[in-house]
TITORDREN-716071 format. One record per atom (N, C-alpha, C): residue number from 1; residue in one letter; atom name; x, y, z. Coordinates in steps of 0.1 Angstrom, whole numbers, plus 5000, padded with zeros to 4 digits. Atoms other than C-alpha are relative to their C-alpha. Layout:
! residues N
<site><seq>NUM</seq><type>a</type><atom>CA</atom><x>X</x><y>Y</y><z>Z</z></site>
...
//
This chain:
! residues 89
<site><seq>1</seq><type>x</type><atom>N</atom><x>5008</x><y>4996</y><z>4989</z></site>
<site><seq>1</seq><type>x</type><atom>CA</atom><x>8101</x><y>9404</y><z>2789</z></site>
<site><seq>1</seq><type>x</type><atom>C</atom><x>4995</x><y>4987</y><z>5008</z></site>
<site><seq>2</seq><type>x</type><atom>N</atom><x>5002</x><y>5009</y><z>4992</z></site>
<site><seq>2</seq><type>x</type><atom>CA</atom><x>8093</x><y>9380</y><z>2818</z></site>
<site><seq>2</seq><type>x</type><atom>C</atom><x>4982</x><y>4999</y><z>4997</z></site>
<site><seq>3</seq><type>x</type><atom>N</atom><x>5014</x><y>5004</y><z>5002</z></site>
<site><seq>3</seq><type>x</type><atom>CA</atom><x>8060</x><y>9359</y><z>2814</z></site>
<site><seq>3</seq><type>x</type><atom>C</atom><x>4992</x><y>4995</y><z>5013</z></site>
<site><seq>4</seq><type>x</type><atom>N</atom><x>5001</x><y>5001</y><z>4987</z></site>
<site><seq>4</seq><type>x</type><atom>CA</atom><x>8039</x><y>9354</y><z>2843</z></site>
<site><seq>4</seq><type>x</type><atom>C</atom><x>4999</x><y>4989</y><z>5005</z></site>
<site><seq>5</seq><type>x</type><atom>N</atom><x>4994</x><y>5009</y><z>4993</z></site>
<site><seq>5</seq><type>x</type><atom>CA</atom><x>8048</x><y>9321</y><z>2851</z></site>
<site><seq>5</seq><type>x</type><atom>C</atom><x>5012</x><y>5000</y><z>5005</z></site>
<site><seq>6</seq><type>x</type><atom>N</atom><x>4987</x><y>4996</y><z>5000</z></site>
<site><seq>6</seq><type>x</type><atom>CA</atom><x>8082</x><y>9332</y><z>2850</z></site>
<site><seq>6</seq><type>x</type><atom>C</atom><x>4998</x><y>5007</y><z>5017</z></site>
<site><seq>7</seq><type>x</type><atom>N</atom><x>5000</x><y>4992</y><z>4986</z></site>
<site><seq>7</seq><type>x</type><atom>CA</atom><x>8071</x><y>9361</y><z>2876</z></site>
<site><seq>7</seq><type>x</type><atom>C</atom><x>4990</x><y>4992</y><z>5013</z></site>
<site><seq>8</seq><type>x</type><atom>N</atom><x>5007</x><y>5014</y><z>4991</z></site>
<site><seq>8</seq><type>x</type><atom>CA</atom><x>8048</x><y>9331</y><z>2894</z></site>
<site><seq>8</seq><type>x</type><atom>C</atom><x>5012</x><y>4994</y><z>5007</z></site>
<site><seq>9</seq><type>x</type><atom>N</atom><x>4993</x><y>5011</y><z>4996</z></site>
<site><seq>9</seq><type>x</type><atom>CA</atom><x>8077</x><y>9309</y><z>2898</z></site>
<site><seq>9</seq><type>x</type><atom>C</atom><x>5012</x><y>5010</y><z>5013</z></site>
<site><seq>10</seq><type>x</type><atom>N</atom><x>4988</x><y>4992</y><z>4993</z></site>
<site><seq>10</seq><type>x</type><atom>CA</atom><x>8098</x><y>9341</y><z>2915</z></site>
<site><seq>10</seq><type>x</type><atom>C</atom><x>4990</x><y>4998</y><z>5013</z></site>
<site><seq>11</seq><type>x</type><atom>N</atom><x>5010</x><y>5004</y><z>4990</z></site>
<site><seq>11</seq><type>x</type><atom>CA</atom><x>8067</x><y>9344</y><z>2939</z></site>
<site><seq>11</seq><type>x</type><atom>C</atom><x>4997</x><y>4987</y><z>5010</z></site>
<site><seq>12</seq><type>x</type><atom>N</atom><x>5003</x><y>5016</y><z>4994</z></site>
<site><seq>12</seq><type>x</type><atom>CA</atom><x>8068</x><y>9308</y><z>2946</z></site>
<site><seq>12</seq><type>x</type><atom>C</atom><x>5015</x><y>4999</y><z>5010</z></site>
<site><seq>13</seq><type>x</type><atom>N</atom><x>4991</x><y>5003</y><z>4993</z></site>
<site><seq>13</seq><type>x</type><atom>CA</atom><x>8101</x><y>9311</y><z>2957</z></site>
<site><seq>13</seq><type>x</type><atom>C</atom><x>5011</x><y>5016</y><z>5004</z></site>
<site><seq>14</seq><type>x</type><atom>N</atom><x>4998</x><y>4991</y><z>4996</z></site>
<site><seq>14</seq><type>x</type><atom>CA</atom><x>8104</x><y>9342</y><z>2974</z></site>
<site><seq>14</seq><type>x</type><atom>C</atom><x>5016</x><y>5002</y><z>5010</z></site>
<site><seq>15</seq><type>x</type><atom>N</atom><x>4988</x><y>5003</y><z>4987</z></site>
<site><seq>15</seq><type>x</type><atom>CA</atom><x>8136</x><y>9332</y><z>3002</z></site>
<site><seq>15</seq><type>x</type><atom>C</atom><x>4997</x><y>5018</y><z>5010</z></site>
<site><seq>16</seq><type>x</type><atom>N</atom><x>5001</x><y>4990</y><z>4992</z></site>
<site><seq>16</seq><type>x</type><atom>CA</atom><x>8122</x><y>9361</y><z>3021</z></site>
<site><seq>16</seq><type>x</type><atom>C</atom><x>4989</x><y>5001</y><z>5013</z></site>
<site><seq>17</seq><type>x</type><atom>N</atom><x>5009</x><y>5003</y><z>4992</z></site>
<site><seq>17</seq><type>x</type><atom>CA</atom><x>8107</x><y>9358</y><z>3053</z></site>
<site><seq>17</seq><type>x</type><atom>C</atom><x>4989</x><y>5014</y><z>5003</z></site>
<site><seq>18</seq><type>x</type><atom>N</atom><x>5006</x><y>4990</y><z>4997</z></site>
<site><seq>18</seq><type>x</type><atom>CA</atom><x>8079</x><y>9381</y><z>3060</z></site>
<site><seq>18</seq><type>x</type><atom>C</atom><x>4984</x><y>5000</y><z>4987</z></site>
<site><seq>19</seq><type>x</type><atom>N</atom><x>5009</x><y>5000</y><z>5009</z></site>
<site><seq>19</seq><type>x</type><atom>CA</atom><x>8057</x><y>9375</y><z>3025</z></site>
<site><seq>19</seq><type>x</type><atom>C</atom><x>4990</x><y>5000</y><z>5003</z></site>
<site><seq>20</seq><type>x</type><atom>N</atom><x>5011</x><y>5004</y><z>4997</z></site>
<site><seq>20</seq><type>x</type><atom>CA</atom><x>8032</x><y>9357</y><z>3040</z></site>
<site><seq>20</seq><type>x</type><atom>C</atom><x>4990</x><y>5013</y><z>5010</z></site>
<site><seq>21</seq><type>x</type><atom>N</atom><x>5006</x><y>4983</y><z>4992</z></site>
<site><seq>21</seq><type>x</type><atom>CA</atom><x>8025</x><y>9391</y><z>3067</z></site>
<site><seq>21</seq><type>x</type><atom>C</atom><x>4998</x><y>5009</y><z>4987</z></site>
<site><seq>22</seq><type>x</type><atom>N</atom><x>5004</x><y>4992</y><z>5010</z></site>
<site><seq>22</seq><type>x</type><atom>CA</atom><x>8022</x><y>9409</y><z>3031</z></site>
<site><seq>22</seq><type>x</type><atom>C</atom><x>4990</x><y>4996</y><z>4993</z></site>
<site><seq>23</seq><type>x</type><atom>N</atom><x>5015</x><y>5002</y><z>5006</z></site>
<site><seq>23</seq><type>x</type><atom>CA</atom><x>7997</x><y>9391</y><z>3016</z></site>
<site><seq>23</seq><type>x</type><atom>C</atom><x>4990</x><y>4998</y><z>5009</z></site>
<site><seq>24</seq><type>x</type><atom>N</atom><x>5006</x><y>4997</y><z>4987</z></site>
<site><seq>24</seq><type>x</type><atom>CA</atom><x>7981</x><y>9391</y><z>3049</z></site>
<site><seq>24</seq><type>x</type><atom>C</atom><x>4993</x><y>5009</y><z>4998</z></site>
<site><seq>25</seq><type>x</type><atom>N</atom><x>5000</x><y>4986</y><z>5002</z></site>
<site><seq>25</seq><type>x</type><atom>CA</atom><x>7979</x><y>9431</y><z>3050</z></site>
<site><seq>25</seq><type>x</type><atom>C</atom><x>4993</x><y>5001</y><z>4988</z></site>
<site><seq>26</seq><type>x</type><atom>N</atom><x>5011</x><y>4996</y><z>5013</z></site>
<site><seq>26</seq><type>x</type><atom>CA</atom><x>7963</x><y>9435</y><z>3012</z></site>
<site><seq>26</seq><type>x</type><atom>C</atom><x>4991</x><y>4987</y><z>5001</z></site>
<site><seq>27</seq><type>x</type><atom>N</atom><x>5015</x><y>5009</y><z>5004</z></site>
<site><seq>27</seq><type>x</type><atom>CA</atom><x>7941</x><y>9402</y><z>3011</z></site>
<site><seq>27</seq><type>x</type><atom>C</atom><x>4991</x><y>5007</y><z>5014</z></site>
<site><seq>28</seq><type>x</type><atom>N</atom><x>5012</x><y>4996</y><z>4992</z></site>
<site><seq>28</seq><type>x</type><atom>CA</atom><x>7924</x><y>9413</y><z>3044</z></site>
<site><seq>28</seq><type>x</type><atom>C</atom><x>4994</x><y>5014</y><z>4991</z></site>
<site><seq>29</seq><type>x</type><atom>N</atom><x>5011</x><y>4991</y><z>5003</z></site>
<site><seq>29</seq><type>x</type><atom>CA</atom><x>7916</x><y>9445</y><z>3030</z></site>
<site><seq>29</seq><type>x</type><atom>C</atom><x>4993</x><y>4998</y><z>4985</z></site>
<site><seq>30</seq><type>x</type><atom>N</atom><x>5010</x><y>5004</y><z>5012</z></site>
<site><seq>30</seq><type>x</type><atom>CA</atom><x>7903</x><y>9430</y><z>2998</z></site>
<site><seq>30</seq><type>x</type><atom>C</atom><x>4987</x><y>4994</y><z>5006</z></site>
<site><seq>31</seq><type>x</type><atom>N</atom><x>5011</x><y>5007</y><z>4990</z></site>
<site><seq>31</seq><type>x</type><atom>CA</atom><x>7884</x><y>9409</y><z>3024</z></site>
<site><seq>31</seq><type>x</type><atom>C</atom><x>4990</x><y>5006</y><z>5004</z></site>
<site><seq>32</seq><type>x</type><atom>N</atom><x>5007</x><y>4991</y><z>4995</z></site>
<site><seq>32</seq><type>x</type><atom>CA</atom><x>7867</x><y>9441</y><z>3035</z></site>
<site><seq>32</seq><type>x</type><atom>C</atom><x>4993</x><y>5011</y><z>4991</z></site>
<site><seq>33</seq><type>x</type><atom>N</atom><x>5004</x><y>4990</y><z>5010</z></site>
<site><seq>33</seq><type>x</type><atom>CA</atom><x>7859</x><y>9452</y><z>3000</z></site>
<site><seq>33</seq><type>x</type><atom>C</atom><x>5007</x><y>5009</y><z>4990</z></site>
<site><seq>34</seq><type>x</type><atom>N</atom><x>4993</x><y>4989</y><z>5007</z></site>
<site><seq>34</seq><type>x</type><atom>CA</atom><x>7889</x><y>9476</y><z>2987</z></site>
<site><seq>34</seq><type>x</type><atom>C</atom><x>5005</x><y>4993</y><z>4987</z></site>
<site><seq>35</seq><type>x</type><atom>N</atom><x>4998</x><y>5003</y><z>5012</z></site>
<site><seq>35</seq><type>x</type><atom>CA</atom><x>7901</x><y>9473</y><z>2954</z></site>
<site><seq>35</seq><type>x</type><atom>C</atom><x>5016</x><y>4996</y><z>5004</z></site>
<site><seq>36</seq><type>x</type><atom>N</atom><x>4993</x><y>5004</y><z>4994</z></site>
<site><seq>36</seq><type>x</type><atom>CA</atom><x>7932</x><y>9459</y><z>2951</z></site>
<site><seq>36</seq><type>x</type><atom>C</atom><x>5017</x><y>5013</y><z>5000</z></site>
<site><seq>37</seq><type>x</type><atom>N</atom><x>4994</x><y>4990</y><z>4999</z></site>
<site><seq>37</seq><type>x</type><atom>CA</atom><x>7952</x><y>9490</y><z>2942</z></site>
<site><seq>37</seq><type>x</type><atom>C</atom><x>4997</x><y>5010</y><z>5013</z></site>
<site><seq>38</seq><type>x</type><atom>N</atom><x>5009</x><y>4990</y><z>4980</z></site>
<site><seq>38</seq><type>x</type><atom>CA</atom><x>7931</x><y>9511</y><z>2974</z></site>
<site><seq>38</seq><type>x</type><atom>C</atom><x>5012</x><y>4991</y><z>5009</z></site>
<site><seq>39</seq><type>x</type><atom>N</atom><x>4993</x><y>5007</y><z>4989</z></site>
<site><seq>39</seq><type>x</type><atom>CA</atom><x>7948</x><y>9480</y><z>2993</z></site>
<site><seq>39</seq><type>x</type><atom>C</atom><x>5013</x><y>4998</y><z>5002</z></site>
<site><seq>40</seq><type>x</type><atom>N</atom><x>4989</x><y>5001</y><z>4999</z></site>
<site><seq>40</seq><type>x</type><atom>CA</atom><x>7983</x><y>9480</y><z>2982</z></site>
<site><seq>40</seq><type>x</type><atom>C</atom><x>5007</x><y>5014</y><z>5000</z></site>
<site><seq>41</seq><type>x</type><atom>N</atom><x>4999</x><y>4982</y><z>4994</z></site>
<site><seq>41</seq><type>x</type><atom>CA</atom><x>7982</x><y>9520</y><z>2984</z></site>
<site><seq>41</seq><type>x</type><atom>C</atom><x>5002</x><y>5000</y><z>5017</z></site>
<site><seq>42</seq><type>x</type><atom>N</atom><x>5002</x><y>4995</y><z>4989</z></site>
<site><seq>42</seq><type>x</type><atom>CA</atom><x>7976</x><y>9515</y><z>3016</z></site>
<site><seq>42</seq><type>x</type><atom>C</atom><x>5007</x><y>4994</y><z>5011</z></site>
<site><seq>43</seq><type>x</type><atom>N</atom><x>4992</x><y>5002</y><z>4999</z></site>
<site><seq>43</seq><type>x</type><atom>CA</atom><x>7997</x><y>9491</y><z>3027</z></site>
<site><seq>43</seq><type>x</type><atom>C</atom><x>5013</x><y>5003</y><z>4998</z></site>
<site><seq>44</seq><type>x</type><atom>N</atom><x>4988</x><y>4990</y><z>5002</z></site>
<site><seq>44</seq><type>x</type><atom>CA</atom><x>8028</x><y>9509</y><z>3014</z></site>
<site><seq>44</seq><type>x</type><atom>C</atom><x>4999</x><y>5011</y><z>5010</z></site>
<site><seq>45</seq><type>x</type><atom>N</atom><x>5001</x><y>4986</y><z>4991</z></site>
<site><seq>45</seq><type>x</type><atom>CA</atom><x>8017</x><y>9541</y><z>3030</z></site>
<site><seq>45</seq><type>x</type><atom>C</atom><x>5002</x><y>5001</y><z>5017</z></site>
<site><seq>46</seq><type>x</type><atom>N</atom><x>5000</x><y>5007</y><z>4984</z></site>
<site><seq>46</seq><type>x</type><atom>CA</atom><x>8014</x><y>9523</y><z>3064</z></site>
<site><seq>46</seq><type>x</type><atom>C</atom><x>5012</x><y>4998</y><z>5005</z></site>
<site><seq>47</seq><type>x</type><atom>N</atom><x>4986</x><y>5006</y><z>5003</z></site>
<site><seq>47</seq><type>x</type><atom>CA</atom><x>8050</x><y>9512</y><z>3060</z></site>
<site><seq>47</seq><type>x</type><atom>C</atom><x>4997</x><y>4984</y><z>5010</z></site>
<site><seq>48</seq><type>x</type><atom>N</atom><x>5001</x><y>5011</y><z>4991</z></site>
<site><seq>48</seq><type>x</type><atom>CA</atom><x>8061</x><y>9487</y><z>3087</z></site>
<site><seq>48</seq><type>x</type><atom>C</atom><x>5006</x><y>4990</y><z>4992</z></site>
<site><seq>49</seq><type>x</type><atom>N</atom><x>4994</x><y>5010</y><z>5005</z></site>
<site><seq>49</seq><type>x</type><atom>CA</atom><x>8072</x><y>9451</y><z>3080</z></site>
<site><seq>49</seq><type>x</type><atom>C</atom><x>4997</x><y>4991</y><z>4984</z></site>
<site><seq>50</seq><type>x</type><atom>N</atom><x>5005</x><y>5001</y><z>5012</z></site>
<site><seq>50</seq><type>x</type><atom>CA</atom><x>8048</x><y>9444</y><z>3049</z></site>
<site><seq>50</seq><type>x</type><atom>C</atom><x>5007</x><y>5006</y><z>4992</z></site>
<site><seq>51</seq><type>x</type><atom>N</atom><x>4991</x><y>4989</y><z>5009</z></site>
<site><seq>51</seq><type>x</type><atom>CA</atom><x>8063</x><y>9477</y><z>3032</z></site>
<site><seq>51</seq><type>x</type><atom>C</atom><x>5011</x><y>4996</y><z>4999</z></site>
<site><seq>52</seq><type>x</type><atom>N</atom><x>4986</x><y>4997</y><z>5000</z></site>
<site><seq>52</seq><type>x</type><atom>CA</atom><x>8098</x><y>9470</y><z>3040</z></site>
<site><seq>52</seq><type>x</type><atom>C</atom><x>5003</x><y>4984</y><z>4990</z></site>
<site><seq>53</seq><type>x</type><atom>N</atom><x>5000</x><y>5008</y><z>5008</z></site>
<site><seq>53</seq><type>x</type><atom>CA</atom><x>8091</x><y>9434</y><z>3030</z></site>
<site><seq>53</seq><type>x</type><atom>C</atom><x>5000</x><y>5000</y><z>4983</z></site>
<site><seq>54</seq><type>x</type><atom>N</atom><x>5008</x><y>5003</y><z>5014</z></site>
<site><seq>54</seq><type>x</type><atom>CA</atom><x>8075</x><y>9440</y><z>2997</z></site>
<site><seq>54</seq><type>x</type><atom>C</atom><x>5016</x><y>5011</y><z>4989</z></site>
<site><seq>55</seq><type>x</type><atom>N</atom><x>4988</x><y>4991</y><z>5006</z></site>
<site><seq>55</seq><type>x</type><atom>CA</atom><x>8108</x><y>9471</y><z>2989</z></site>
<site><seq>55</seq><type>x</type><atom>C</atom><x>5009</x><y>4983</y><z>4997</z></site>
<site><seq>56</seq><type>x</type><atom>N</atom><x>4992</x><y>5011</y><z>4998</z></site>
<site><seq>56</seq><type>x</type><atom>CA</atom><x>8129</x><y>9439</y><z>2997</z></site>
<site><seq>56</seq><type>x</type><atom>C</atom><x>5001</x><y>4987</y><z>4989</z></site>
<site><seq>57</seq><type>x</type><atom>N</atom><x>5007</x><y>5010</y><z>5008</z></site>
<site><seq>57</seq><type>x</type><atom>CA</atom><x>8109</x><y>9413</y><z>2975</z></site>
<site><seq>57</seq><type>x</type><atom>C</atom><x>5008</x><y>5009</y><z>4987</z></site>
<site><seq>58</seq><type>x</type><atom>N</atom><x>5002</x><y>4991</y><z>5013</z></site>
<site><seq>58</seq><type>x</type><atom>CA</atom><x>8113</x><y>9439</y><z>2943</z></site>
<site><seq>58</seq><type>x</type><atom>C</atom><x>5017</x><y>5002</y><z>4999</z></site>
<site><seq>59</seq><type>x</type><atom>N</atom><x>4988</x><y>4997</y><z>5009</z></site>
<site><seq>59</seq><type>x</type><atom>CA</atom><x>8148</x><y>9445</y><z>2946</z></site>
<site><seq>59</seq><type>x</type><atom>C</atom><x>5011</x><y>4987</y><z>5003</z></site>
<site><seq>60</seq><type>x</type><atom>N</atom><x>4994</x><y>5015</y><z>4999</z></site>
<site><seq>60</seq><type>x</type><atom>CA</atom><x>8157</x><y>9406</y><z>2953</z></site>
<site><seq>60</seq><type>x</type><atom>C</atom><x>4998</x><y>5001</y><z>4988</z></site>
<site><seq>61</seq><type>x</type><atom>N</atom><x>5006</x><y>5009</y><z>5011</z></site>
<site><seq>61</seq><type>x</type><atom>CA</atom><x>8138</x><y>9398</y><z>2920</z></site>
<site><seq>61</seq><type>x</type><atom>C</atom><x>5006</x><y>5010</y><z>4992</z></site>
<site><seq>62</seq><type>x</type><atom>N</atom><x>4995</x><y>4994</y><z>5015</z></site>
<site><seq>62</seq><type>x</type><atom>CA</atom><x>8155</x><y>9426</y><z>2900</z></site>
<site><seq>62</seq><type>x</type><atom>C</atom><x>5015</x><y>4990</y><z>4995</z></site>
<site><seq>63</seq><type>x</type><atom>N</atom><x>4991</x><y>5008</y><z>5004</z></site>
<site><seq>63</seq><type>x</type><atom>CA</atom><x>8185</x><y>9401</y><z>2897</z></site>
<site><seq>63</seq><type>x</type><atom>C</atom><x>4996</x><y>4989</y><z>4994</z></site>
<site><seq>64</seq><type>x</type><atom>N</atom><x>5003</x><y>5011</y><z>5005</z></site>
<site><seq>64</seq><type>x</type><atom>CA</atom><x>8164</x><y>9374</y><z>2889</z></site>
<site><seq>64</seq><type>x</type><atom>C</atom><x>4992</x><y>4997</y><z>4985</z></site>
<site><seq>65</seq><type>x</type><atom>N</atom><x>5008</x><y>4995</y><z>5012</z></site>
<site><seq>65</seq><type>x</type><atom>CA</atom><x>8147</x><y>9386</y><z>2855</z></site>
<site><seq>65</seq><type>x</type><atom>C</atom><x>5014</x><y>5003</y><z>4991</z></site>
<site><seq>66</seq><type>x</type><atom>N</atom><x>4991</x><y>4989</y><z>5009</z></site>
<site><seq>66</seq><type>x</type><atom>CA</atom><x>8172</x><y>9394</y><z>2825</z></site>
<site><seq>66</seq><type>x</type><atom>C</atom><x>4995</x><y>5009</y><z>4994</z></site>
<site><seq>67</seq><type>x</type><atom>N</atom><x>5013</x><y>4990</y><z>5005</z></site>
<site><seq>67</seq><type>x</type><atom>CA</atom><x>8143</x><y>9417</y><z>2814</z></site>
<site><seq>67</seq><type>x</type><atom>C</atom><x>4995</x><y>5002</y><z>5012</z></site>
<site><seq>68</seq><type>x</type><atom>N</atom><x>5010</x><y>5000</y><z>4990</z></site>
<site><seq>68</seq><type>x</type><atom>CA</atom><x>8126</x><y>9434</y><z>2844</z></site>
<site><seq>68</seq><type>x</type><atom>C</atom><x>4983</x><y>4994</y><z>4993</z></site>
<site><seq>69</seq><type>x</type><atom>N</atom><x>5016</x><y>5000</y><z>5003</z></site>
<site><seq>69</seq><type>x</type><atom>CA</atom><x>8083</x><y>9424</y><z>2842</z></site>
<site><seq>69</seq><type>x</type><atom>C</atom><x>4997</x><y>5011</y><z>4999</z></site>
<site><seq>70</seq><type>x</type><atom>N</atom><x>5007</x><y>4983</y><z>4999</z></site>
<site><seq>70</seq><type>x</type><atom>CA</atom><x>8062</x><y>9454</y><z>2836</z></site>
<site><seq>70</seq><type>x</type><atom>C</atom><x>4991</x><y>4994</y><z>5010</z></site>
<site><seq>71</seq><type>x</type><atom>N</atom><x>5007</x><y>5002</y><z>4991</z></site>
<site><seq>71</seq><type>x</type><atom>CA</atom><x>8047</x><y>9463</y><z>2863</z></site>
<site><seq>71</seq><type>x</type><atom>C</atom><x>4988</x><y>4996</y><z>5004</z></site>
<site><seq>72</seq><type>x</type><atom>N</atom><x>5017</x><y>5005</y><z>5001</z></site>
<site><seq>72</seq><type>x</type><atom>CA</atom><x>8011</x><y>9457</y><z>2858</z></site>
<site><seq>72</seq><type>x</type><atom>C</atom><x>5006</x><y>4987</y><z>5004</z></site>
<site><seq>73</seq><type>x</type><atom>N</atom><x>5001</x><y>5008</y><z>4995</z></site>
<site><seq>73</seq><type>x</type><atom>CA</atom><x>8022</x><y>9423</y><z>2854</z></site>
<site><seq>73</seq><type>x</type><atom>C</atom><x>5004</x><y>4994</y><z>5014</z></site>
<site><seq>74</seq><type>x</type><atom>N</atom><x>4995</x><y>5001</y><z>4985</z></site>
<site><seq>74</seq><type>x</type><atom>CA</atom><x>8043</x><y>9421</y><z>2887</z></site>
<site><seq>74</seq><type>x</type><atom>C</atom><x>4992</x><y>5001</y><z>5012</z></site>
<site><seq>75</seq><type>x</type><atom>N</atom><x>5007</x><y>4998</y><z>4992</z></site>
<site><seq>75</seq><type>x</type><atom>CA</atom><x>8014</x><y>9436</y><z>2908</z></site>
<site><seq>75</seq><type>x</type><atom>C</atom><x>4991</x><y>4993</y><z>4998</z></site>
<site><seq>76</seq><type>x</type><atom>N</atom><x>5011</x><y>5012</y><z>5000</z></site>
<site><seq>76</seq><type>x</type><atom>CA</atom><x>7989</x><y>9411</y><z>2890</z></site>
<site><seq>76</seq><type>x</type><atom>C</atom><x>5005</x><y>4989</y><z>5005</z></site>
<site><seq>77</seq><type>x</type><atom>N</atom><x>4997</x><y>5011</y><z>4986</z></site>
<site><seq>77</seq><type>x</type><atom>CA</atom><x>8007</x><y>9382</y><z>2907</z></site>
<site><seq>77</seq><type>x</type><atom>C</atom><x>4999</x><y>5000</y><z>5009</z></site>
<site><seq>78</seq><type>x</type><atom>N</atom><x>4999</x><y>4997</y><z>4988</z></site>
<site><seq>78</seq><type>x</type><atom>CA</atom><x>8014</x><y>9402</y><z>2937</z></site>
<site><seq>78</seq><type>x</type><atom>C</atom><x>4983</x><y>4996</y><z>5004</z></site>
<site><seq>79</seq><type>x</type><atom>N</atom><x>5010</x><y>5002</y><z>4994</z></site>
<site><seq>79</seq><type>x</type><atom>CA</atom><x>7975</x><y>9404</y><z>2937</z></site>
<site><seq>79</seq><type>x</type><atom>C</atom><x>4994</x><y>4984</y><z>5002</z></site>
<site><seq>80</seq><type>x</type><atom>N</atom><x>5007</x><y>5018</y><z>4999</z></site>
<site><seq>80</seq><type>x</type><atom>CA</atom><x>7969</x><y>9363</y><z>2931</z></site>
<site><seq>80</seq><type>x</type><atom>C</atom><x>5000</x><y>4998</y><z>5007</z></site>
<site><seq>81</seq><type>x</type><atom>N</atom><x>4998</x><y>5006</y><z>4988</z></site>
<site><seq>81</seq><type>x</type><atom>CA</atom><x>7986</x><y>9357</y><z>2960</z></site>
<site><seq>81</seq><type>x</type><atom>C</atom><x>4995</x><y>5008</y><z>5011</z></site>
<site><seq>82</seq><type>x</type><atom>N</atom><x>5009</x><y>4992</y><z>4989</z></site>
<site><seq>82</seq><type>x</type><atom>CA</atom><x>7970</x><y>9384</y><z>2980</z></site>
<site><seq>82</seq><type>x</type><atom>C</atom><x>4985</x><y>4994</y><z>5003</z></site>
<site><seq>83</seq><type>x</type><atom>N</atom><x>5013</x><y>5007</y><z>5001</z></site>
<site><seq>83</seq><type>x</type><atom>CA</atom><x>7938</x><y>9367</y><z>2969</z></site>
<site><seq>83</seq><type>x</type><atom>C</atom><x>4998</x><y>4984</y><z>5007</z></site>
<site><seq>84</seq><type>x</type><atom>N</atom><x>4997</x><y>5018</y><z>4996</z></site>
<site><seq>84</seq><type>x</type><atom>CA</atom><x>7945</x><y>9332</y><z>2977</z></site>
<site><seq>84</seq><type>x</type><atom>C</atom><x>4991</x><y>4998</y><z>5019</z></site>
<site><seq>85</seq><type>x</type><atom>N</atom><x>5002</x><y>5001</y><z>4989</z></site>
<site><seq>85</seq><type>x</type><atom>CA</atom><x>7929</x><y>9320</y><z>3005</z></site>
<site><seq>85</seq><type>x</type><atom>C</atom><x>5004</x><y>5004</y><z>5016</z></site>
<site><seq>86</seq><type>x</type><atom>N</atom><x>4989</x><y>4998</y><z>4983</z></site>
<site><seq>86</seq><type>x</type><atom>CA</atom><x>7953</x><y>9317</y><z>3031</z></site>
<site><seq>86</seq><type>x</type><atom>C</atom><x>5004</x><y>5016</y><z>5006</z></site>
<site><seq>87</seq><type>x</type><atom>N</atom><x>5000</x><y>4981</y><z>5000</z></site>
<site><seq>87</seq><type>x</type><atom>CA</atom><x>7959</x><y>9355</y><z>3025</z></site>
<site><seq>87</seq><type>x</type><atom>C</atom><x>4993</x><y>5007</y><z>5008</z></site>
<site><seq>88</seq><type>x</type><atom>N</atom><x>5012</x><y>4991</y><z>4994</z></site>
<site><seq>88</seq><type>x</type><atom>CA</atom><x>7926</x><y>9365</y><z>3033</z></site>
<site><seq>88</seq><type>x</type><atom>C</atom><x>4991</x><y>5000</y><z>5013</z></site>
<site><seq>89</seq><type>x</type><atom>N</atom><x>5005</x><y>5003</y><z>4987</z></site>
<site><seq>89</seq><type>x</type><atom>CA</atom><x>7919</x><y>9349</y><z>3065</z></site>
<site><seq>89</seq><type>x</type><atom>C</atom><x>4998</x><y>5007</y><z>5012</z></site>
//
């Protein structure tokens, strides 16, 4: 099972343009209070370039794991970097 540096280091090097507009979309609404499940609910639901990005991210990274991550872990990264400063601007 992938360890979350492992799933860090996929994150670090996403080759996908558009990331940065997805952690955009959930850090603001962390910014405004939601949890971060509320925020990635809701982002999804919204679709658009975030959503299509983030389908996109998930099934780049299924090649790059010989073990997929469990998801908890996968969405705890997703949230670091939702958190991260620059995110939440």
């Amino acid at each position: 099972m992938a360890s979350r540096d492992e799933i860090h280091a996929v994150f670090a090097d996403p080759q996908l343009n558009g990331m940065d507009r997805l952690y955009q979309s959930i850090g603001a609404r962390l910014n405004a209070g939601e949890t971060f499940d509320a925020a990635y609910a809701a982002v999804m639901e919204a679709g658009g370039e975030p959503a299509t990005t983030w389908i996109r991210f998930c099934v780049q990274c299924a090649t790059r794991f010989e073990e997929p991550p469990m998801e908890s872990d996968f969405l705890a990264v997703l949230e670091d970097h939702c958190r991260r400063p620059e995110a939440t601007e």
